[in-house]
MOPAC internal coordinates of N, CA, C and O (Angstrom, degrees):
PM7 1SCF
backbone

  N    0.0000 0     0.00 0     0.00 0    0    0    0
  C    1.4464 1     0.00 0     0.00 0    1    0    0
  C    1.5298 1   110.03 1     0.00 0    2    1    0
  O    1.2310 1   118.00 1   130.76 1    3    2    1
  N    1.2538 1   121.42 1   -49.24 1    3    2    1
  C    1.5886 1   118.90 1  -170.54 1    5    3    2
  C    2.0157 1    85.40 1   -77.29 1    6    5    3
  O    1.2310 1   115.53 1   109.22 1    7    6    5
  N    1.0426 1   126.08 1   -70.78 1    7    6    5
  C    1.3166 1   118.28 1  -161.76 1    9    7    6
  C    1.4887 1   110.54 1   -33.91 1   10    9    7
  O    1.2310 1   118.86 1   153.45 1   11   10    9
  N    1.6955 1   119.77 1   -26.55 1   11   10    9
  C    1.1149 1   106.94 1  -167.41 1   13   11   10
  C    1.8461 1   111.82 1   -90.42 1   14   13   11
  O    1.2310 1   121.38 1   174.41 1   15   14   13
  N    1.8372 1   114.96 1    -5.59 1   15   14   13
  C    1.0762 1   121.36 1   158.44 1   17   15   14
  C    1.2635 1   128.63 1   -70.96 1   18   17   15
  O    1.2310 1   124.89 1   148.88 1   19   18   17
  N    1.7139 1   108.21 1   -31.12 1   19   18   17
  C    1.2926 1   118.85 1   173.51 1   21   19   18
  C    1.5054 1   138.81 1   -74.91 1   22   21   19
  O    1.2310 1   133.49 1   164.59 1   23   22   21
  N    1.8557 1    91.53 1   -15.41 1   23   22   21
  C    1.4954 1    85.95 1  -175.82 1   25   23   22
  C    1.4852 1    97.25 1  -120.96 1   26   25   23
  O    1.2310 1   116.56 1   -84.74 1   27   26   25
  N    1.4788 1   124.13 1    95.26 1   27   26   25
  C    1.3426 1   128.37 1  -163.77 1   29   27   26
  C    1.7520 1   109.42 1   -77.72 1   30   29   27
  O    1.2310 1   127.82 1   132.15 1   31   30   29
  N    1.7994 1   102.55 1   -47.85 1   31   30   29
  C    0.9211 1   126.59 1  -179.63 1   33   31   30
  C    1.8044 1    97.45 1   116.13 1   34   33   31
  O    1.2310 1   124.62 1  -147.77 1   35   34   33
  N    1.1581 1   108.73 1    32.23 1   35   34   33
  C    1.3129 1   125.24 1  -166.88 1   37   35   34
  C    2.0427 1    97.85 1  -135.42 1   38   37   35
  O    1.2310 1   137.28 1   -24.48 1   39   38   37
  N    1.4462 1    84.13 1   155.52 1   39   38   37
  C    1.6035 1   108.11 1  -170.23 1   41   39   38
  C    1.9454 1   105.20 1    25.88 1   42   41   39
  O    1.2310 1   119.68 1   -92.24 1   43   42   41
  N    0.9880 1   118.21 1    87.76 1   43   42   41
  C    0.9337 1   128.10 1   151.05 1   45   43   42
  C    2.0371 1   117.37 1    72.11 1   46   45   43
  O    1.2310 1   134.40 1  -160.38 1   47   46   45
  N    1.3755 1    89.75 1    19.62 1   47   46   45
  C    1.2638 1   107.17 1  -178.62 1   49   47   46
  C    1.8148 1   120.71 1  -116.88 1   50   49   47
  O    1.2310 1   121.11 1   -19.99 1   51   50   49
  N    1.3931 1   115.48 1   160.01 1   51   50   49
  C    1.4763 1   118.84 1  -179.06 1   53   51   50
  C    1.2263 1   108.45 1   -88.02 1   54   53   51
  O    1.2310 1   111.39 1   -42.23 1   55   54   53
  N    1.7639 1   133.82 1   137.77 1   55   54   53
  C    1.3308 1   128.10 1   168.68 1   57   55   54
  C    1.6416 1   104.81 1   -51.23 1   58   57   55
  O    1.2310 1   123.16 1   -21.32 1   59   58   57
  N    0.9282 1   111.55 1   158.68 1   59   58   57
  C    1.2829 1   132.46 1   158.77 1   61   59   58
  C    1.2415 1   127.08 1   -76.70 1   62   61   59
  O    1.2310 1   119.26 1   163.43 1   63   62   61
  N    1.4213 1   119.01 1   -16.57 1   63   62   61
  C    1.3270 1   112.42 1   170.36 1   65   63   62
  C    1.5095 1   106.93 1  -114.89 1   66   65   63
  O    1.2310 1   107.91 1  -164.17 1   67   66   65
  N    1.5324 1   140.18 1    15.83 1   67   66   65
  C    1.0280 1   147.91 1   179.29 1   69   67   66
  C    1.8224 1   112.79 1  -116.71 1   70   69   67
  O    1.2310 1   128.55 1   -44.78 1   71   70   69
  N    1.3852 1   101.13 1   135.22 1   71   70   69
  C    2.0138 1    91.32 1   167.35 1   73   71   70
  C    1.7825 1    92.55 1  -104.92 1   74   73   71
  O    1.2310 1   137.97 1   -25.38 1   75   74   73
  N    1.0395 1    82.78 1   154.62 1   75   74   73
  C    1.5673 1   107.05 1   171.86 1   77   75   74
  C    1.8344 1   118.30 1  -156.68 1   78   77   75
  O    1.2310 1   125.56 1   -50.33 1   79   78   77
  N    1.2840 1   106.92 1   129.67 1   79   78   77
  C    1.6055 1   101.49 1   163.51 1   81   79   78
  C    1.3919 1   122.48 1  -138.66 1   82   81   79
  O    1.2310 1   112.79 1   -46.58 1   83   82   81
  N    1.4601 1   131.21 1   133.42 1   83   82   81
  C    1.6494 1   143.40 1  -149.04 1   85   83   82
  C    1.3070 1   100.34 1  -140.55 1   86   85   83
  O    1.2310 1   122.31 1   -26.14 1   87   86   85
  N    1.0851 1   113.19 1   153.86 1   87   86   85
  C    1.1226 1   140.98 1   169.16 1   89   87   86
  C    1.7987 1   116.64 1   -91.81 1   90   89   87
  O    1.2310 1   127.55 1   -83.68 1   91   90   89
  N    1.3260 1   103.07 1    96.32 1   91   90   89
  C    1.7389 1   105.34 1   177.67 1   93   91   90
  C    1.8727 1   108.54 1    72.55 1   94   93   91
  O    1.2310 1   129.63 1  -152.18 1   95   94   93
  N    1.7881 1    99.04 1    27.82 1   95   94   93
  C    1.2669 1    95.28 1   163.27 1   97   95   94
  C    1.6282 1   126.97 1  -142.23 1   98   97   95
  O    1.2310 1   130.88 1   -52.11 1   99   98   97
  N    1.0699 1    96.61 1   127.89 1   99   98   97
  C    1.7533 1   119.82 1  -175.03 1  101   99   98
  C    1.2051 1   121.75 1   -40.60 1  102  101   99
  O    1.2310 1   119.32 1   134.04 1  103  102  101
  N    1.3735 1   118.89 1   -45.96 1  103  102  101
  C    1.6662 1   111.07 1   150.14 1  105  103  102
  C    1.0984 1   162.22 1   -68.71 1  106  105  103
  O    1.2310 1   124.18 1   169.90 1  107  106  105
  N    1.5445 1   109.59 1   -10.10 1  107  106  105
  C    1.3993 1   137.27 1  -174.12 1  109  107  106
  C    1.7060 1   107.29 1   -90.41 1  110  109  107
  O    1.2310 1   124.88 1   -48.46 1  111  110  109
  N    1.4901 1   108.24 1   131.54 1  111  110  109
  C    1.2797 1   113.80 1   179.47 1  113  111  110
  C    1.2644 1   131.04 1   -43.44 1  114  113  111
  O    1.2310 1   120.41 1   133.20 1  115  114  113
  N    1.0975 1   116.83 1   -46.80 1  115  114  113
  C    2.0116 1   132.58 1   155.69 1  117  115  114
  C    1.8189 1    94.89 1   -80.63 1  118  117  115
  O    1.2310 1   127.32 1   -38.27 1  119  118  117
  N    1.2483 1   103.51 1   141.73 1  119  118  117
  C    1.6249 1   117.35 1   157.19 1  121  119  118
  C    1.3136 1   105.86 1  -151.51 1  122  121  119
  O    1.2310 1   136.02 1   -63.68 1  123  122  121
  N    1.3207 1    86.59 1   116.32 1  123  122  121
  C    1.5037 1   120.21 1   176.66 1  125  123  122
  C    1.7363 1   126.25 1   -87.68 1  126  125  123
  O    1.2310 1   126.62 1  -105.97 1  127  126  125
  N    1.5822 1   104.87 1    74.03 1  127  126  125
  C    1.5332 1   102.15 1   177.99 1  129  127  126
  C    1.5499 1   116.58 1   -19.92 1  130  129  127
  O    1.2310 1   122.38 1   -40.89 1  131  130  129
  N    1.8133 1   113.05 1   139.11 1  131  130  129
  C    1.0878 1   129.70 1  -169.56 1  133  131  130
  C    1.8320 1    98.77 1   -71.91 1  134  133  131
  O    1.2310 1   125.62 1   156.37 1  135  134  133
  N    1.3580 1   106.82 1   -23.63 1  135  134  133
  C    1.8085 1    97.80 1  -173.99 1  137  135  134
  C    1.5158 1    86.87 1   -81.83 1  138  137  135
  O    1.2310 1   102.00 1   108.03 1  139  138  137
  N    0.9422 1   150.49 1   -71.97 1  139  138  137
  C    1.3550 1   146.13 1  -178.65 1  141  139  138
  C    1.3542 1   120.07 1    -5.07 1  142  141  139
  O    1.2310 1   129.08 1   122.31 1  143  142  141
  N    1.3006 1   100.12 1   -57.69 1  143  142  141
  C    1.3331 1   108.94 1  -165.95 1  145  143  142
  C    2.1202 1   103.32 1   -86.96 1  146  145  143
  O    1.2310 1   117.47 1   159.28 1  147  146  145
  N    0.8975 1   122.43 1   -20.72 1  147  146  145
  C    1.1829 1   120.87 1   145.54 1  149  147  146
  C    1.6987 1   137.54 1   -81.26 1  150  149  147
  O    1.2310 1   115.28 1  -174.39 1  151  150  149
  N    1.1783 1   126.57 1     5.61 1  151  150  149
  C    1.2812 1   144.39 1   156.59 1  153  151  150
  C    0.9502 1   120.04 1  -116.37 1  154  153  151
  O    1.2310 1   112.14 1  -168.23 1  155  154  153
  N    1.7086 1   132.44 1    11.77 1  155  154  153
  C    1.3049 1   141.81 1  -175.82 1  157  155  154
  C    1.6170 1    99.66 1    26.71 1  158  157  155
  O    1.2310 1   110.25 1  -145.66 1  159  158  157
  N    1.4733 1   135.92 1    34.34 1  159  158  157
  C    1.5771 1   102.16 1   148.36 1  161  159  158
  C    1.5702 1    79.27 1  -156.07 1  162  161  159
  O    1.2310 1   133.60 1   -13.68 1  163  162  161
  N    1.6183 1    91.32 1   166.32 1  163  162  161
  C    1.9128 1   105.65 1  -166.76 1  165  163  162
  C    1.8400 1    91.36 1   162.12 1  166  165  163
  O    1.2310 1   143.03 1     7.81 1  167  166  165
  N    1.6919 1    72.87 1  -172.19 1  167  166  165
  C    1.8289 1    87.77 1   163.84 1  169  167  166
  C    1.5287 1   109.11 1  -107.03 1  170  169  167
  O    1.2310 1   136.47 1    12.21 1  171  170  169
  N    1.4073 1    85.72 1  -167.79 1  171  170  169
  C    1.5750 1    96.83 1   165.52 1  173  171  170
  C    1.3036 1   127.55 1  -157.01 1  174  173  171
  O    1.2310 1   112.45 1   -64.23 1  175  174  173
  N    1.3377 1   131.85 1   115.77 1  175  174  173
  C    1.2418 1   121.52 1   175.24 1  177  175  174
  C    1.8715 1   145.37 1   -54.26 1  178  177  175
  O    1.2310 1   123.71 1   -63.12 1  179  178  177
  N    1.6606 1   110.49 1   116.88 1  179  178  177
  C    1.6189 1   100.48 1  -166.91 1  181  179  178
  C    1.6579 1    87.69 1   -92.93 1  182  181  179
  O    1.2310 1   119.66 1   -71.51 1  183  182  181
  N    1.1621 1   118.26 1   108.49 1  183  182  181
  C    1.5257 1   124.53 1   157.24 1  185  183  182
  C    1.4964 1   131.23 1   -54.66 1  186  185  183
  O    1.2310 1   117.03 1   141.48 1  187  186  185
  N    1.0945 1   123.25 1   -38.52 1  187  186  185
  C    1.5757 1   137.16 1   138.19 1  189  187  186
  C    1.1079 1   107.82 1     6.76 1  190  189  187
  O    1.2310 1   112.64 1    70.88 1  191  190  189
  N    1.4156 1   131.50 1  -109.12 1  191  190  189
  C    1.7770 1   144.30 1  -133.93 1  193  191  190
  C    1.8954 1    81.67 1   -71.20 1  194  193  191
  O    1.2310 1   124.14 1   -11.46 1  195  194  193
  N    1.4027 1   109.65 1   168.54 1  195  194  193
  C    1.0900 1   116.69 1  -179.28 1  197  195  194
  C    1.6643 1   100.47 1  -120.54 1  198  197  195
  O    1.2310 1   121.49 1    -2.75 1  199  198  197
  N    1.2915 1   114.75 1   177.25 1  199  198  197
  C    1.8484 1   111.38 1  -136.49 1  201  199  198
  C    1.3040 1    84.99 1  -110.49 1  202  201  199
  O    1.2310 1   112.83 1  -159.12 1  203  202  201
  N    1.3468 1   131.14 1    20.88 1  203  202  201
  C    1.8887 1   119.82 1   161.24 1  205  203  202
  C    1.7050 1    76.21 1  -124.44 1  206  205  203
  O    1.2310 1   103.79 1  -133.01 1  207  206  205
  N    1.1292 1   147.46 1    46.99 1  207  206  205
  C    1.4751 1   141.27 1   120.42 1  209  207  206
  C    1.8459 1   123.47 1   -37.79 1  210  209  207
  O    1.2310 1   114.89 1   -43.56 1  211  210  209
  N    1.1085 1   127.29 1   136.44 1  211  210  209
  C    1.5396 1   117.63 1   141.31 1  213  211  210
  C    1.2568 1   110.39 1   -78.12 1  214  213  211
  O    1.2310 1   129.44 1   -55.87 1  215  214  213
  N    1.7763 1    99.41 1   124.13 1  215  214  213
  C    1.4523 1   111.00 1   173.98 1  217  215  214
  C    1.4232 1   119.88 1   -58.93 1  218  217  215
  O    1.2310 1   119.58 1   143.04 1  219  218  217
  N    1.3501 1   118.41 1   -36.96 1  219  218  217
  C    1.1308 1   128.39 1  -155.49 1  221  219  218
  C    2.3647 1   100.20 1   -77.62 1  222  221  219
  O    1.2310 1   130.86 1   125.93 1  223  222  221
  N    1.3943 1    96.64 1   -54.07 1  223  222  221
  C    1.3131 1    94.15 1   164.42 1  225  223  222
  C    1.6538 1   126.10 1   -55.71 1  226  225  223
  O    1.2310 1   119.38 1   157.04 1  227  226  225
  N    1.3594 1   118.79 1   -22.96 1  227  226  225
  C    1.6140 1   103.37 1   161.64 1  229  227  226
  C    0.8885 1   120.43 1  -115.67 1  230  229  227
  O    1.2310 1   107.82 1  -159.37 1  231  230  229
  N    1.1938 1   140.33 1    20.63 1  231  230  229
  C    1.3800 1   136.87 1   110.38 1  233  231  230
  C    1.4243 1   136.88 1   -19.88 1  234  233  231
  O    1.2310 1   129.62 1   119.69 1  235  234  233
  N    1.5180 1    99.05 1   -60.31 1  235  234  233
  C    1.2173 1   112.55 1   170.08 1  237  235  234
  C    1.6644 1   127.00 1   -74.17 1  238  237  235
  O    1.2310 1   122.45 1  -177.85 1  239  238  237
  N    1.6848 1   112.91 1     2.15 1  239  238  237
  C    1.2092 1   102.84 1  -179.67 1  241  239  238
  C    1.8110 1    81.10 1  -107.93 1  242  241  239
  O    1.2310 1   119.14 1   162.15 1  243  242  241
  N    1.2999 1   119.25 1   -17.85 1  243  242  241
  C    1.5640 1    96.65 1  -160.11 1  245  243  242
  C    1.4760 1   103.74 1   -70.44 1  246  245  243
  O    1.2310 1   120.10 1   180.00 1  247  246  245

């Protein structure tokens, strides 16, 4: 319920009913740091889960 207020697809966020992943962009569900993607190795950010998540449980579904 809150994730689905939070992720409008507004200010700098991913719809909730869309996947998306970019390179060095703030709205897209995956964001893929710009050094990353020029050193082909790094992390990557899943913008998705919201930040009072257990990490460990979506992890385990991703």
């Amino acid at each position: 319920k809150d994730n689905e207020r939070r992720l409008t697809g507004r200010h700098e966020t991913a719809s909730i009913h869309e996947f998306s992943a970019d390179v060095a962009n703030r709205g897209a569900s995956i964001r893929i740091p710009r050094q990353v993607d020029e050193e082909k190795c790094g992390y990557f950010e899943d913008r998705r889960p919201a930040s009072n998540c257990d990490p460990y449980a979506v992890t385990s579904i991703i």
